[in-house]
Every structure is written in structure tokens, then in C-alpha cells.
C-alpha positions as CSV (number, residue, x, y, z in Angstrom):
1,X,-0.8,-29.9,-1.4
2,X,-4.1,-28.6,-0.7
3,X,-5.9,-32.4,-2.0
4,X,-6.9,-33.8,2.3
5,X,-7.1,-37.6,0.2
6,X,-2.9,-37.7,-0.2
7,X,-1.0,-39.7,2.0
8,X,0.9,-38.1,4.7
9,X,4.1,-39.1,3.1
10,X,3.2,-37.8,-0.3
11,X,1.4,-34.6,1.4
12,X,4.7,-34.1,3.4
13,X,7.1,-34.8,0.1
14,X,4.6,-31.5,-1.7
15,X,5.7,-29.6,1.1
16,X,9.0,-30.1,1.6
17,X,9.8,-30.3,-2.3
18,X,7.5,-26.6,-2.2
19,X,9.8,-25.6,0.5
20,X,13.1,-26.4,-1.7
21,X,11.9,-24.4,-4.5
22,X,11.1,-21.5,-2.5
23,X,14.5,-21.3,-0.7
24,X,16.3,-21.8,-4.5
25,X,14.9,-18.3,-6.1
26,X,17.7,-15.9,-5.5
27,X,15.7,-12.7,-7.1
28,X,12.5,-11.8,-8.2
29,X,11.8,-8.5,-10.7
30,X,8.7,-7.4,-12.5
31,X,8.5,-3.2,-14.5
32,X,5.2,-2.4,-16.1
33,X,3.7,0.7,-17.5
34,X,0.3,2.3,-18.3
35,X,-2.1,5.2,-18.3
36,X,-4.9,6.0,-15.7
37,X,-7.7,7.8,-15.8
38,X,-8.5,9.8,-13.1
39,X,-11.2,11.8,-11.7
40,X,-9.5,13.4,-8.7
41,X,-5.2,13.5,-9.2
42,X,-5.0,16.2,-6.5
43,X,-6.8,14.2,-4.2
44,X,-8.7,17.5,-3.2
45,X,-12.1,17.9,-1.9
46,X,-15.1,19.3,-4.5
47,X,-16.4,21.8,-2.2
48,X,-17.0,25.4,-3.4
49,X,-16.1,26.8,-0.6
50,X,-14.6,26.3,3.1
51,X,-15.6,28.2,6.8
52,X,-12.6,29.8,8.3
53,X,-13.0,31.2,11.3
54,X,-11.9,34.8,12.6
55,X,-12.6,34.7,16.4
56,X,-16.3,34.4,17.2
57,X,-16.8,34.6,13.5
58,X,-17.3,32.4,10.4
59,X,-16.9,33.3,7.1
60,X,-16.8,31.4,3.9
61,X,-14.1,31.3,1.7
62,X,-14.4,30.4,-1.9
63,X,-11.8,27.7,-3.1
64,X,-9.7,28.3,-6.4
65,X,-9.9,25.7,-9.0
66,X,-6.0,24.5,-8.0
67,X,-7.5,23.8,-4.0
68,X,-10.5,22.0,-5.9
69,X,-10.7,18.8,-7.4
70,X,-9.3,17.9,-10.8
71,X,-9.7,15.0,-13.3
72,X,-6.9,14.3,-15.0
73,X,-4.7,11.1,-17.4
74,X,-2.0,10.0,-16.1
75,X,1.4,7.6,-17.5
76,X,2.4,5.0,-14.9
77,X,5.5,3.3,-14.2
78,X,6.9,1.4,-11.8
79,X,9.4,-1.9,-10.8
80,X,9.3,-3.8,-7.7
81,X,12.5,-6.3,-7.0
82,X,14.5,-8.2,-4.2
83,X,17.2,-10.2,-3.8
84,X,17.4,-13.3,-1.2
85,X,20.6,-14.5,-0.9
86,X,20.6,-17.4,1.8
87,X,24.0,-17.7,4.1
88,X,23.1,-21.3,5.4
89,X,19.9,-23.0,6.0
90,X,18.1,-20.5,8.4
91,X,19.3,-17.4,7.5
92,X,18.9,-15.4,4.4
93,X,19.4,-11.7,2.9
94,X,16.9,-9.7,1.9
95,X,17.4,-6.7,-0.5
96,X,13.9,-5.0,-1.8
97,X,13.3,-2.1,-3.7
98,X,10.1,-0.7,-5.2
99,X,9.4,2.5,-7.4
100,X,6.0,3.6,-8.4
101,X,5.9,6.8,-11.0
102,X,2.8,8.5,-12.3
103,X,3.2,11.7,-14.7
104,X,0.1,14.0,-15.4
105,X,0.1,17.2,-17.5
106,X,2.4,20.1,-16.0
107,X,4.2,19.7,-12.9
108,X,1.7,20.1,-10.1
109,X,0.2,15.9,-9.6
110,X,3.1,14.4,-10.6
111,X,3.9,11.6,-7.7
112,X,7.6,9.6,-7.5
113,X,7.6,7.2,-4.8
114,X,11.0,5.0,-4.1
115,X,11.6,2.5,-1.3
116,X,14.4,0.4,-0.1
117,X,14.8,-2.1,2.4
118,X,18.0,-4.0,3.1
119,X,18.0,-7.0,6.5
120,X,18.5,-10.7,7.3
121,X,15.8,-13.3,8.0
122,X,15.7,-16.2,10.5
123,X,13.9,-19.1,10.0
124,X,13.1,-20.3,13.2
125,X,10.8,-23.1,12.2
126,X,10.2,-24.8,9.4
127,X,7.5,-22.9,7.9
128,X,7.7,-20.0,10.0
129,X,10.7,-16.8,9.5
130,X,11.7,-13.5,11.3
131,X,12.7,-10.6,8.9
132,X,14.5,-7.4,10.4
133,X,14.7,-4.4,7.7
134,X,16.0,-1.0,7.5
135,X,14.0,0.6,5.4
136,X,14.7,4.1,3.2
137,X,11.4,6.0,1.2
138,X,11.6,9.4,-0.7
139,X,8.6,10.9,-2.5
140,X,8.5,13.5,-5.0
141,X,6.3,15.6,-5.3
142,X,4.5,18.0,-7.7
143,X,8.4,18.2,-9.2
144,X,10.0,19.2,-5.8
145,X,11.1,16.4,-2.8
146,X,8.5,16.5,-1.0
147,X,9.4,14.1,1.8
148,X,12.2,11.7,3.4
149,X,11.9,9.0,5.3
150,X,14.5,6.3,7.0
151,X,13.8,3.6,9.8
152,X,12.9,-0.2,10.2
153,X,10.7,-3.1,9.8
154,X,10.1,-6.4,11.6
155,X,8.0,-9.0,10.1
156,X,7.0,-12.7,11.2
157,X,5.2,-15.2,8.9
158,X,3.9,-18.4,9.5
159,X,1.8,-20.6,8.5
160,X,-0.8,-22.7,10.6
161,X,-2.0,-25.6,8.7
162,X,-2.7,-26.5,5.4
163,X,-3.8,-23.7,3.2
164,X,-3.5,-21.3,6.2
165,X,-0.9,-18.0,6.9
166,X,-0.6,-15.6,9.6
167,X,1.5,-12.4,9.0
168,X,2.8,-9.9,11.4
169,X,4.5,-6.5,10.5
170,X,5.7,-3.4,12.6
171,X,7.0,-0.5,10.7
172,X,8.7,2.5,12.6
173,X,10.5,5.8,10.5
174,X,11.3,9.2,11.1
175,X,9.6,11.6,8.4
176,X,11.6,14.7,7.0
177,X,8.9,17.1,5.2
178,X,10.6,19.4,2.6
179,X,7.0,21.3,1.9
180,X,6.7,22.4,5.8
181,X,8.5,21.2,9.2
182,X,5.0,21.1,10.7
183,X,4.5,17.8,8.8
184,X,7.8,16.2,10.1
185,X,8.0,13.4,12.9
186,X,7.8,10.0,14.0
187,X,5.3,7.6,12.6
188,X,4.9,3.5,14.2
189,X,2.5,1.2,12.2
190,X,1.5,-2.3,12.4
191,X,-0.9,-5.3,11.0
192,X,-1.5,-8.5,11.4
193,X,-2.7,-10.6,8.2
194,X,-4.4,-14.0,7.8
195,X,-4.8,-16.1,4.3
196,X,-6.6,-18.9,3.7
197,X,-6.5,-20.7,0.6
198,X,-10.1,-21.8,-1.1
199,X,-9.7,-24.2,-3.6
200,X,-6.9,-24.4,-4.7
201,X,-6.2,-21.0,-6.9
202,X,-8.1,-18.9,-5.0
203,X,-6.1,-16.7,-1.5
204,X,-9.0,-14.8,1.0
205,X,-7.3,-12.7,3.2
206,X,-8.6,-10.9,6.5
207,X,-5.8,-7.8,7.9
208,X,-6.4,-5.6,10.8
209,X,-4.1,-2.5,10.9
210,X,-3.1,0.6,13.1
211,X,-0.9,3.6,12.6
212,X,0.2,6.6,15.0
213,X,1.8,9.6,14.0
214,X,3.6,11.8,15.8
215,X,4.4,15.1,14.0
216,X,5.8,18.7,14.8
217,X,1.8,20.0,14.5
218,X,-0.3,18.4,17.0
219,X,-3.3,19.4,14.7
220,X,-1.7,16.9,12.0
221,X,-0.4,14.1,14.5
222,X,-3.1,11.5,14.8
223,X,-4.5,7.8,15.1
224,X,-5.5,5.7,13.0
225,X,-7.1,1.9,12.5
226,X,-8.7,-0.2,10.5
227,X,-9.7,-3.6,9.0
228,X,-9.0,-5.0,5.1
229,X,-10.7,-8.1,3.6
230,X,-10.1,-8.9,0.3
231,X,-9.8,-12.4,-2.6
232,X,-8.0,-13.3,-5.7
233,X,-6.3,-16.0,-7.6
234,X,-6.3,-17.2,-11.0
235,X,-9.0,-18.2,-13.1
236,X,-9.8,-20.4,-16.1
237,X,-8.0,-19.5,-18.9
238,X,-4.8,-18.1,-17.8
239,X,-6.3,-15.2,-16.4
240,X,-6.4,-13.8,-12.2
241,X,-8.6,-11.5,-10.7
242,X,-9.3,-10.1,-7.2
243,X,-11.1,-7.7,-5.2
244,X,-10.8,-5.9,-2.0
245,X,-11.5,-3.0,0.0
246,X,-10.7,-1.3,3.5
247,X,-12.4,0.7,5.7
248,X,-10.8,3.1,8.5
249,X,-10.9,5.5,11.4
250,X,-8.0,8.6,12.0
251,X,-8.5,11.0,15.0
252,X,-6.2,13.9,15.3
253,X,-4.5,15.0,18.0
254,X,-5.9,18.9,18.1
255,X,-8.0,21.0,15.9
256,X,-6.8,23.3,12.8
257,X,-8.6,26.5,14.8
258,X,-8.5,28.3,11.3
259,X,-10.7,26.0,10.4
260,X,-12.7,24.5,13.7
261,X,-12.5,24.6,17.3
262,X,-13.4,20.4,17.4
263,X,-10.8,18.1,16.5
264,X,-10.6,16.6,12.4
265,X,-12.1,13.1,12.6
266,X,-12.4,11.1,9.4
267,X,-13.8,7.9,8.0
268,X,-11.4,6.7,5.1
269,X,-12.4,4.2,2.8
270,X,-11.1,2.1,0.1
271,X,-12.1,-0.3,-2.9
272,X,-10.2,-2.0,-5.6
273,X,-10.8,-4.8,-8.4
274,X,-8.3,-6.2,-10.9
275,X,-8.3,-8.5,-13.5
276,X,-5.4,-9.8,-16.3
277,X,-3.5,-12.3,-18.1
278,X,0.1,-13.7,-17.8
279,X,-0.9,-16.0,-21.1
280,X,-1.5,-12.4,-23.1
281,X,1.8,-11.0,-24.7
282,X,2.1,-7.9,-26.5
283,X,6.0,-7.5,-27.0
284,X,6.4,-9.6,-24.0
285,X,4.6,-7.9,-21.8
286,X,1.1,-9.4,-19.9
287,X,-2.1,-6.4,-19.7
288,X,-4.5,-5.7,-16.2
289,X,-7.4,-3.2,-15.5
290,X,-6.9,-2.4,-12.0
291,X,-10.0,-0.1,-11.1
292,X,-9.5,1.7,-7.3
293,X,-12.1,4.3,-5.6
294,X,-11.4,6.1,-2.2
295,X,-13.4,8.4,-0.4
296,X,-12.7,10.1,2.8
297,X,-15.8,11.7,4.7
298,X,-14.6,14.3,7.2
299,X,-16.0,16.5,9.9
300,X,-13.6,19.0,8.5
301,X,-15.1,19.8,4.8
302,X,-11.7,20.7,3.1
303,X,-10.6,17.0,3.4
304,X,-13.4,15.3,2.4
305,X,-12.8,13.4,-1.6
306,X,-13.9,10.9,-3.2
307,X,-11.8,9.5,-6.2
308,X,-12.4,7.1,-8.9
309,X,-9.2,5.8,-10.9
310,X,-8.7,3.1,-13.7
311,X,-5.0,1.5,-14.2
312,X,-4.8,0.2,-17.9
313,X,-1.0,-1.0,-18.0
314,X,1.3,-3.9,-19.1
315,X,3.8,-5.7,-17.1
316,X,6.4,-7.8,-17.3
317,X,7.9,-10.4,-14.6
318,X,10.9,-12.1,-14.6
């Protein structure tokens, strides 16, 4: 498809026939598991200690080993699945769902995320859709339900020319917090993605993204933006690989005064490289190393981490 030298008519017959295929798949389902390594599961900051302040006056306090960073090994799980059932030629079903589970010794990092997301889509060209979702998310957390959240998604995809896709996604839900009802609210996100396809195995995408929240606690309602670049495809060999990484900007809506009299401003970024095989098999299952780092640098020194993590796991899609 990507070869400028074909004909129109066998350029247009790739597309089309590409099309087809596309529109037959009725579901799609892949489960893997692992273990991670991982130097900070709390996601907690590796200072000693913290200023609070009492009026006029600062005075440090010294953190406990819980409120500190911890390294840790982790089991993963997790499925991701949908369903596409078409009514007629322009509109289809969409049911997704997606589970990620990673355990770590006792009770205190363990993290169970589980999403849903049930709407039509509208074709209203031939390579461009509409999708409208409801969408459903519960996390557990540390052993206890730690939030619930329930709202809606609109998405638009197109794509431009040959090789070339444009995205466009606008997530609104309501958040319940079971740990505190300071943490509960409204939250609106959006992005707008472009791909471009190099060669022809290889996808670079470009994404700009934003995010508002709008909780109980002023101090924990913020703003945030940012940009995400990223590459991958396959490679020789049955093998695929990629890389990618993200940079960003929250601002809060007040200070913590416990804390600081200015309001929390942070720099968040993100990095992650991957590489595996469909062609491996070990009891039918295909192996990836999937290495992420995060870091979040913060005027406020009890939220500042940095976090290095490595994803040895084996998956299977169907």
C-alpha cells in the first residue's frame, strides 16, 4: 500500500481489500503475564525528611520507611479485549475491556486496575469513524477499592493520505475516592494523535495531551499538559521494538499549607523501550522486555520520585 510506483487501481484495490479485512474481525483478545523489577512500587519520594509548617515556622519531619521509597518484584497480569459487531455498513458496536494486575509482597503496592467501555461507531467517510463510549474504571488498591470511576469517551480517527493518521479523543468521568472524599470529582481529558508510517514496518507517532481535574480539595484539583513522541514496528527476524517517552506540566489549584504557602507545580516525565517476538513460543505464548522510567521533579519535595521498572512477561494474542 505504502509502494508510490503502484497503479492507482492496484493502490486503490490494497486499500479497499485492507478496508474489508478490517471491517470482517469481529473480536480481538490477547492475556500475558510476568514479573517486574522495581525500584520504587510505592511511587514515593526518597527524601529523609519533609518541612511542615506550624504558622511562621518550619520544622522538619523525618519520613518512615512506609512514606519513603521501596524497591520491590512484582507478578503481572493482565488481558485487554473488544468486540466489534457491525449493524450495516457505517455503523458498528464496540465492547472493550482491559485489566492490568500487579501483585508485590504483602498487601500495601498491590495495584488492580479494570476498565470497560461499551458505544456505537459511525463511519462517516470512508477512512474516517466517530466512536461514542461509556466508559466504567475501578482500581484497587493496596487490597482495599481505592477508587470508582463512570463517564464517557468520544473519539474521531482518520486518516489523511497514504501512510498518514490523525486521532482525536475526549474523555470526561466522575471519580469516587474510597481512601478520602477530598480526592473525589470531575476530571475532562483530551489528545490529539498523529502517525506516520516510515517504511513500511515502522509507525512514528507525535500526541499532544491535556487534562483538568476538578476535585473536592482545591489543593489536589489541577492542570495539566503535555507532548508524547514515540516509534516502533517490527523488525528483521520476527521481532518489534519501539521507544517513546513524554514530558509534562501539572499546576494545582491552591497550596497544601501544611506543607507550603506557594502552589505544588511539577514537571512529570516519562520513558519507555520495548522489544519481543511473536515468532518465539514457549507453551504458546510470545516473550517482551518492556523497560519504563518516570520521574517527577516538584517544588513540593514529598512528591518528587524517580522510578526505574523492567517488565519481563509472555503474552498471548488471539
Amino acid at each position: 500500500q505504502n509502494d508510490k510506483n503502484l497503479p492507482d487501481e492496484i493502490a486503490r484495490t490494497i486499500r479497499n481489500t485492507r478496508s474489508i479485512l478490517r471491517d470482517q474481525r469481529v473480536w480481538r483478545f490477547s492475556f500475558d503475564f510476568g514479573f517486574a523489577p522495581d525500584t520504587n512500587i510505592n511511587g514515593a519520594t526518597n527524601a529523609e525528611t519533609i518541612d511542615i509548617n506550624f504558622g511562621p515556622i518550619k520544622l522538619p519531619l523525618t519520613l518512615n520507611d512506609e512514606a519513603r521509597q521501596t524497591s520491590g518484584i512484582g507478578q503481572t497480569a493482565g488481558f485487554s479485549g473488544g468486540v466489534r459487531l457491525k449493524a450495516n455498513d457505517k455503523l458498528a458496536f464496540l465492547f472493550d475491556a482491559d485489566s492490568k494486575i500487579i501483585n508485590y509482597k504483602g498487601k500495601a503496592a498491590d495495584d488492580i486496575v479494570t476498565q470497560l467501555a461499551i458505544g456505537p461507531e459511525l463511519r462517516i467517510a470512508r477512512y474516517a469513524s466517530v466512536s461514542v463510549q461509556a466508559v466504567g474504571q475501578q482500581r484497587w488498591y493496596g487490597g482495599r477499592l481505592a477508587t470508582r470511576e463512570y463517564g464517557g469517551r468520544l473519539g474521531l480517527q482518520s486518516a489523511l493520505s497514504e501512510g498518514q493518521r490523525i486521532g482525536v479523543e475526549i474523555d470526561a468521568r466522575k471519580t469516587e475516592s474510597k481512601f478520602s472524599d477530598a480526592y473525589s470529582g470531575w476530571q475532562l481529558g483530551g489528545n490529539v494523535t498523529y502517525e506516520h508510517l516510515i517504511g513500511k514496518s515502522m509507525i512514528a507517532s507525535a500526541s499532544v495531551f491535556s487534562r483538568r481535574d476538578w476535585l473536592n480539595a482545591k489543593a489536589f484539583s489541577s492542570f495539566s499538559y503535555g507532548v508524547n513522541i514515540g516509534i516502533g514496528g517490527e523488525l528483521p527476524f520476527g521481532f518489534n521494538a519501539g521507544v517513546s517517552g513524554s514530558i509534562s506540566r501539572s499546576s494545582f489549584d491552591e497550596p497544601l499549607l501544611i506543607y507550603s504557602t506557594e502552589k505544588r507545580k511539577d514537571w512529570r516525565m516519562h520513558g519507555r523501550a520495548y522489544v519481543g517476538s511473536r515468532q518465539i513460543k514457549f507453551l504458546g505464548f510470545s516473550p517482551s522486555i518492556d523497560y519504563n522510567y518516570s520521574r517527577v521533579d516538584s517544588n513540593y519535595s514529598l512528591y518528587e520520585m524517580n522510578r526505574h521498572r523492567v517488565n519481563f512477561k509472555f503474552a498471548k494474542y488471539f
